[in-house]
C-alpha positions as a Markdown table, in Angstrom:
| # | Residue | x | y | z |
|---|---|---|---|---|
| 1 | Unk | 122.9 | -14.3 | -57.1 |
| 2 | Unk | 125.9 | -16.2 | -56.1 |
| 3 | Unk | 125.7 | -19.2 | -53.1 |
| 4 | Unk | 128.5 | -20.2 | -50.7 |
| 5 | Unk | 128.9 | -22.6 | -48.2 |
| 6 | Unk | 130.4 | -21.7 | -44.9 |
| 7 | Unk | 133.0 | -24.0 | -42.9 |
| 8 | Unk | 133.7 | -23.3 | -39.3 |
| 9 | Unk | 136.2 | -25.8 | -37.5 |
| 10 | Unk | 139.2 | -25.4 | -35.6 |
| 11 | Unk | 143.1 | -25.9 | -36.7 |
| 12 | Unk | 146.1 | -26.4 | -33.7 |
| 13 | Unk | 148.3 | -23.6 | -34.0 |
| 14 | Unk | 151.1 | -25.7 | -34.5 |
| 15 | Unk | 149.4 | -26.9 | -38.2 |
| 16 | Unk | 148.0 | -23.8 | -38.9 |
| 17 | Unk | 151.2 | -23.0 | -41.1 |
| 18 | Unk | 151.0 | -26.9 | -43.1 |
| 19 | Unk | 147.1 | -26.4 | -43.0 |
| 20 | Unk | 147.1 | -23.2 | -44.9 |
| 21 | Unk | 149.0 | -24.4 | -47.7 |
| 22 | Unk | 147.2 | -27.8 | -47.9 |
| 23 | Unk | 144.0 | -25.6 | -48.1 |
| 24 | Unk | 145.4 | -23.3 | -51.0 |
| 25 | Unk | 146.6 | -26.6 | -53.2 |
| 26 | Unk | 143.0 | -27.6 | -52.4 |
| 27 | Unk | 141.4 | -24.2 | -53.7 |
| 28 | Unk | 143.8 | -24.4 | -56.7 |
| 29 | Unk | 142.5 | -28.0 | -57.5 |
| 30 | Unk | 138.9 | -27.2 | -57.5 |
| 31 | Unk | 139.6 | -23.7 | -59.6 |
| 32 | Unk | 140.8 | -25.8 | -62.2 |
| 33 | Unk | 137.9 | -28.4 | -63.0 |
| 34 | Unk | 135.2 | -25.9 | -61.5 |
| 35 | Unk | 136.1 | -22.1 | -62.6 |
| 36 | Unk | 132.6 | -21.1 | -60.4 |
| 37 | Unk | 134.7 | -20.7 | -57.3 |
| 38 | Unk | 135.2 | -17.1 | -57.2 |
| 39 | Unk | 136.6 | -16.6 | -54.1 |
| 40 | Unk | 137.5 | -17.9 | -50.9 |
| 41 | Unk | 137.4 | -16.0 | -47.6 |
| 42 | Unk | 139.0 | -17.3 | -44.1 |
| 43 | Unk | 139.0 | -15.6 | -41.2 |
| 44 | Unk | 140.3 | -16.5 | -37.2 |
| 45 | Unk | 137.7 | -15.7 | -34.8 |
| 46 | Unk | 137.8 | -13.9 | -31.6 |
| 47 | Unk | 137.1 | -17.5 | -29.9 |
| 48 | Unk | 140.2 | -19.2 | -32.2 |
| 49 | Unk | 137.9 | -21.3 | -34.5 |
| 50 | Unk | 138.3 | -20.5 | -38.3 |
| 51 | Unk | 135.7 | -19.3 | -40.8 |
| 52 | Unk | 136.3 | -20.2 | -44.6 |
| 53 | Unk | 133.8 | -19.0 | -46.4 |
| 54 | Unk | 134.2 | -20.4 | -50.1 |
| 55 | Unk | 131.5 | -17.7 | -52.7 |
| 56 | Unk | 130.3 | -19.6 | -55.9 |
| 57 | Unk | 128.4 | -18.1 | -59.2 |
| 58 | Unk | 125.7 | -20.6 | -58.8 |
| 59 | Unk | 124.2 | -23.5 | -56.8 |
| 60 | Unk | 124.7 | -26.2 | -59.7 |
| 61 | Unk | 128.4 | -25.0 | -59.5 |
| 62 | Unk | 129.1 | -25.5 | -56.2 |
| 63 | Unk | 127.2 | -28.9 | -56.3 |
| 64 | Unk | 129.2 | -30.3 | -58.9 |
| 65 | Unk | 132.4 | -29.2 | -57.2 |
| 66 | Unk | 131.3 | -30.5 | -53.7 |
| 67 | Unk | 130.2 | -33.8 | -55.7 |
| 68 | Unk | 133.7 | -34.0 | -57.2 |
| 69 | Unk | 135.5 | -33.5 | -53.7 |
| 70 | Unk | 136.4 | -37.6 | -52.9 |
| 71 | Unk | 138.3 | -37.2 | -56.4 |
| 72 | Unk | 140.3 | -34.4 | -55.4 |
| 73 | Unk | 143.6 | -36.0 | -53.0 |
| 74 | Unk | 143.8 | -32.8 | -51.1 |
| 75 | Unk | 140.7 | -32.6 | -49.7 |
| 76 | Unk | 141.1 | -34.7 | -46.5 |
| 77 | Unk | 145.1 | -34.0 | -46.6 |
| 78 | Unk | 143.6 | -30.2 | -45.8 |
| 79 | Unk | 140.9 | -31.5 | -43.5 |
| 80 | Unk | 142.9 | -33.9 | -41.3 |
| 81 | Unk | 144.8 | -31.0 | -39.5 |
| 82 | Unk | 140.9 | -29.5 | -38.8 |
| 83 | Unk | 138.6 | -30.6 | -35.9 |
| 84 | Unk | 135.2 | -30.5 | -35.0 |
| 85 | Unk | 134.3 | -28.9 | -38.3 |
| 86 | Unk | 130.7 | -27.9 | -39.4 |
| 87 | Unk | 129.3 | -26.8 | -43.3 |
| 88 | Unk | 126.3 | -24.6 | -44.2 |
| 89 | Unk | 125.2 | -23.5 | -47.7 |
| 90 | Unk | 123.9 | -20.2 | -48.2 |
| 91 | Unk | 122.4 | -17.9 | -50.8 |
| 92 | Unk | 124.4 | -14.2 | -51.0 |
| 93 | Unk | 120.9 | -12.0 | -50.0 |
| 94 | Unk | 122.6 | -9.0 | -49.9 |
| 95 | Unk | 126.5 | -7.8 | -50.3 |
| 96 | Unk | 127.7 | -4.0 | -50.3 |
């Protein structure tokens, strides 16, 4: 069963725009040295804070992609427009 790791933090509305595209050159960096992302989900909350829930085939994957992220330039380019930000891994229990 696959495992994810949830983010919840907050982006200005002004960076939102620069923010998403700095996140998508991040997802496209990690796709390419650790094909076990298979998908990415991010969603605005009623409150304005931001969900981005990334879904992984395994646990060892996602470790060794997390492990990898000081390598990977666009990590804290995409995290520097974020604030107050939180993580959480998971394991998918049930999906229909």
């Amino acid at each position: 069963m696959s495992v994810v790791r949830s983010h919840r933090y907050s982006v200005a509305d002004a960076d939102l725009e620069e923010f998403l595209a700095r996140r998508a050159s991040l997802i496209a960096t990690v796709r390419k040295g650790h094909p076990g992302l298979t998908h990415t989900v991010l969603i605005r909350l009623e409150d304005g804070t931001y969900s981005d829930t990334w879904h992984w085939e395994t646990g060892e994957q996602m470790g060794a992609a997390f492990a990898a992220i000081p390598t990977f330039p666009e990590a804290p380019l995409a995290m520097a427009l974020t604030r107050d930000a939180t993580a959480l891994n998971g394991r998918l229990v049930d999906e229909r």
